[in-house]
ZAMARGU-4260 file (C-alpha; in steps of 0.2 Angstrom, whole numbers, plus 5000, padded with zeros to 4 digits):
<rodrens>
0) 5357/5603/5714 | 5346/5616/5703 | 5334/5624/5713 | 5314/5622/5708 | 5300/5621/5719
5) 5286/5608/5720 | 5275/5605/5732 | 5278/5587/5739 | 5267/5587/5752 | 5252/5594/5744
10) 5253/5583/5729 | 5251/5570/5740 | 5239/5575/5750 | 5228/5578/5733 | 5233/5563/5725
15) 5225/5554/5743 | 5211/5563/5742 | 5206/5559/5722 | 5206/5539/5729 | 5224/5535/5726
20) 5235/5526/5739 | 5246/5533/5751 | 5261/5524/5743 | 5254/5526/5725 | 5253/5545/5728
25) 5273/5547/5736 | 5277/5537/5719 | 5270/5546/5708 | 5276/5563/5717 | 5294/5559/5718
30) 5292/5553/5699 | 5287/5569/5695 | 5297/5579/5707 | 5312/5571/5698 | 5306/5575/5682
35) 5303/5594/5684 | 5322/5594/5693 | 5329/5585/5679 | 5324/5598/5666 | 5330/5614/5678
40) 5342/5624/5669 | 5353/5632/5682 | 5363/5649/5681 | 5378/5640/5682 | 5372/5629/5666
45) 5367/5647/5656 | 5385/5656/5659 | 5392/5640/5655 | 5384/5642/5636 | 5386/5659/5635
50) 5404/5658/5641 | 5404/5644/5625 | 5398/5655/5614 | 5408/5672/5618 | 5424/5660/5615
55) 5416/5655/5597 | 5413/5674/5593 | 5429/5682/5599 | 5438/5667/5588 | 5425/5672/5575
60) 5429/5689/5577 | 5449/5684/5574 | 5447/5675/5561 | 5438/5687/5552 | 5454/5700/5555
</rodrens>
């Protein structure tokens, strides 16, 4: 699972004390919290592209010998 913080806890403590509901707040948190995992890009997801793209250069590279 990528790594990212948010702060669960105080975002539901905040949302509590704008006027929101308890079970409002823990919705709208995890929502969120999913969304800023979901756009994580991982180490693992960067030397999978550049391992991608040295392939295509050293193939580029022959070609072009």
């Amino acid at each position: 699972m990528p790594s990212a913080t948010f702060e669960t806890h105080a975002a539901v403590k905040a949302l509590t004390k704008a006027g929101i509901g308890q079970a409002e707040a823990e919705a709208i948190t995890d929502t969120v919290r999913d969304a800023v995992i979901e756009g994580v890009t991982t180490k693992a997801d960067l030397r999978a592209e550049i391992s991608a793209l040295e392939g295509d250069y050293i193939e580029w590279l022959a070609d072009d010998c």
